[in-house]
C-alpha positions in Angstrom: 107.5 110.9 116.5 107.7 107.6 117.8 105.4 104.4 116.8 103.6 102.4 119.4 102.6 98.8 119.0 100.4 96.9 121.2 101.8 93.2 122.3 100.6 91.9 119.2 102.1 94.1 117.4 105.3 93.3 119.2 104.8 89.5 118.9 103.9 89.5 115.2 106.8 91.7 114.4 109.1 89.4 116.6 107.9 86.1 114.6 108.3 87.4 111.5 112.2 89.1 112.5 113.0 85.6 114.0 111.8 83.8 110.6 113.2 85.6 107.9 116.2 87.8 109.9 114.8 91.4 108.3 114.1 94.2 110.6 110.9 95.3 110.4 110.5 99.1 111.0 106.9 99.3 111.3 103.6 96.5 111.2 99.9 97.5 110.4 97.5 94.3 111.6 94.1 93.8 110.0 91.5 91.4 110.3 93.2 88.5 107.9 96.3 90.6 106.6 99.6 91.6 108.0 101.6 95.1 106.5 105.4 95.5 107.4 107.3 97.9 106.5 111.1 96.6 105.9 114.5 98.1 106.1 115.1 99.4 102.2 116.8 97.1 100.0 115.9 93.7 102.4 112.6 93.0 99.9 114.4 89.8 98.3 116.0 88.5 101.3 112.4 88.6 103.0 110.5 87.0 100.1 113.0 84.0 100.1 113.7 81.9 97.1 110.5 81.3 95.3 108.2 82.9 98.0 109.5 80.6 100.8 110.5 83.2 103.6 107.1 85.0 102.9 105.1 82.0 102.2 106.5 80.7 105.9 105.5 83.7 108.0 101.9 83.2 106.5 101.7 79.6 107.7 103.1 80.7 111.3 100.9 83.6 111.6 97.9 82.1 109.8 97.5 85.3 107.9 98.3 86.4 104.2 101.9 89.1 104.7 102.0 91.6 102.7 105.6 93.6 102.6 107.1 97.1 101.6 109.9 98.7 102.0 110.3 101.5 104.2 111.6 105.0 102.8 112.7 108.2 104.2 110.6 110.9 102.3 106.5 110.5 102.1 107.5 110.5 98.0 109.5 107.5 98.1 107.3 105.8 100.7 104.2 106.4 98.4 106.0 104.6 95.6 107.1 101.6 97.2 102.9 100.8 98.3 101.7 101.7 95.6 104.4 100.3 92.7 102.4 101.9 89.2 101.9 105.5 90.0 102.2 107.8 86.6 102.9 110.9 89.1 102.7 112.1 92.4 102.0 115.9 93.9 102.7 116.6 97.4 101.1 120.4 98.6 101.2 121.5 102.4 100.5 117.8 103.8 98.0 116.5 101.0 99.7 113.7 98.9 97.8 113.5 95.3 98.6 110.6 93.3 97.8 110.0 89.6 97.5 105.7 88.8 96.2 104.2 85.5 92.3 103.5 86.0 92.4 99.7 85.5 94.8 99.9 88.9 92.7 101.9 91.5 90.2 99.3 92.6 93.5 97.2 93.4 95.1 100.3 95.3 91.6 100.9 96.9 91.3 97.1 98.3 88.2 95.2 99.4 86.1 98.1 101.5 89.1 100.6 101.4 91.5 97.9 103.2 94.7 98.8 101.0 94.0 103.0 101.1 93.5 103.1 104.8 96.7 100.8 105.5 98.8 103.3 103.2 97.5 106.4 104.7 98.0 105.0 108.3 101.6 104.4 107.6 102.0 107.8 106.0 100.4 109.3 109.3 102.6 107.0 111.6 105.8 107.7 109.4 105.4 111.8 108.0 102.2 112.9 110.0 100.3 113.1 106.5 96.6 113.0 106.7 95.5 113.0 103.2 96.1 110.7 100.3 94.3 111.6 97.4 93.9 109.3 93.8 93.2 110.3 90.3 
């Protein structure tokens, strides 16, 4: 299943592989955030020392940069956005994940931003509709 980006998409992704040198394997665009997904084990390299490769791309692109890295099962992926899971049931294409209370407004974002990035990227990446929390 192959990803398609719109020329922003393309542009955004381009700036950010010219800045910092990490490929980026996927990019989610919202109204003052950018989501990339990286190539695993590149997360250090991308934030720079102290911030400064991150902290550059948000200057350039005028909007705050989020980054994850990019993982090969819809497990793994779940993990790496959302970092303080306690567990994590997956059951014919419905991901259920358990997180400490104090954490799900932070997991949930401002109007459902965070929830609907993750579960766009786990359509786009393992065709996976649902993402449940607990």
């Amino acid at each position: 299943m192959g990803i398609k980006l719109t020329t922003e998409h393309v542009r955004i992704v381009g700036i950010f592989e010219r800045l910092i040198e990490v490929h980026v394997r996927d990019c989610i665009i919202n109204d003052d955030t950018v989501y990339f997904l990286i190539e695993p084990g590149k997360i250090g390299m991308a934030i720079g020392k102290n911030g400064r490769n991150i902290k550059n791309v948000c200057r350039t692109l005028g909007k705050k940069v989020k980054i994850f890295e990019y993982a090969d099962t819809p497990e793994k992926l779940v993990r790496n956005l959302i970092p303080n899971i306690n567990s994590i049931e997956i059951n014919s294409g419905v991901i259920t994940v358990s997180i400490p209370v104090s954490d799900k407004s932070t997991v949930i974002g401002k109007n459902g931003r965070n929830i609907k990035m993750i579960r766009q990227f786990l359509k786009r990446h393992f065709n996976i509709d649902n993402l449940r929390l607990k």
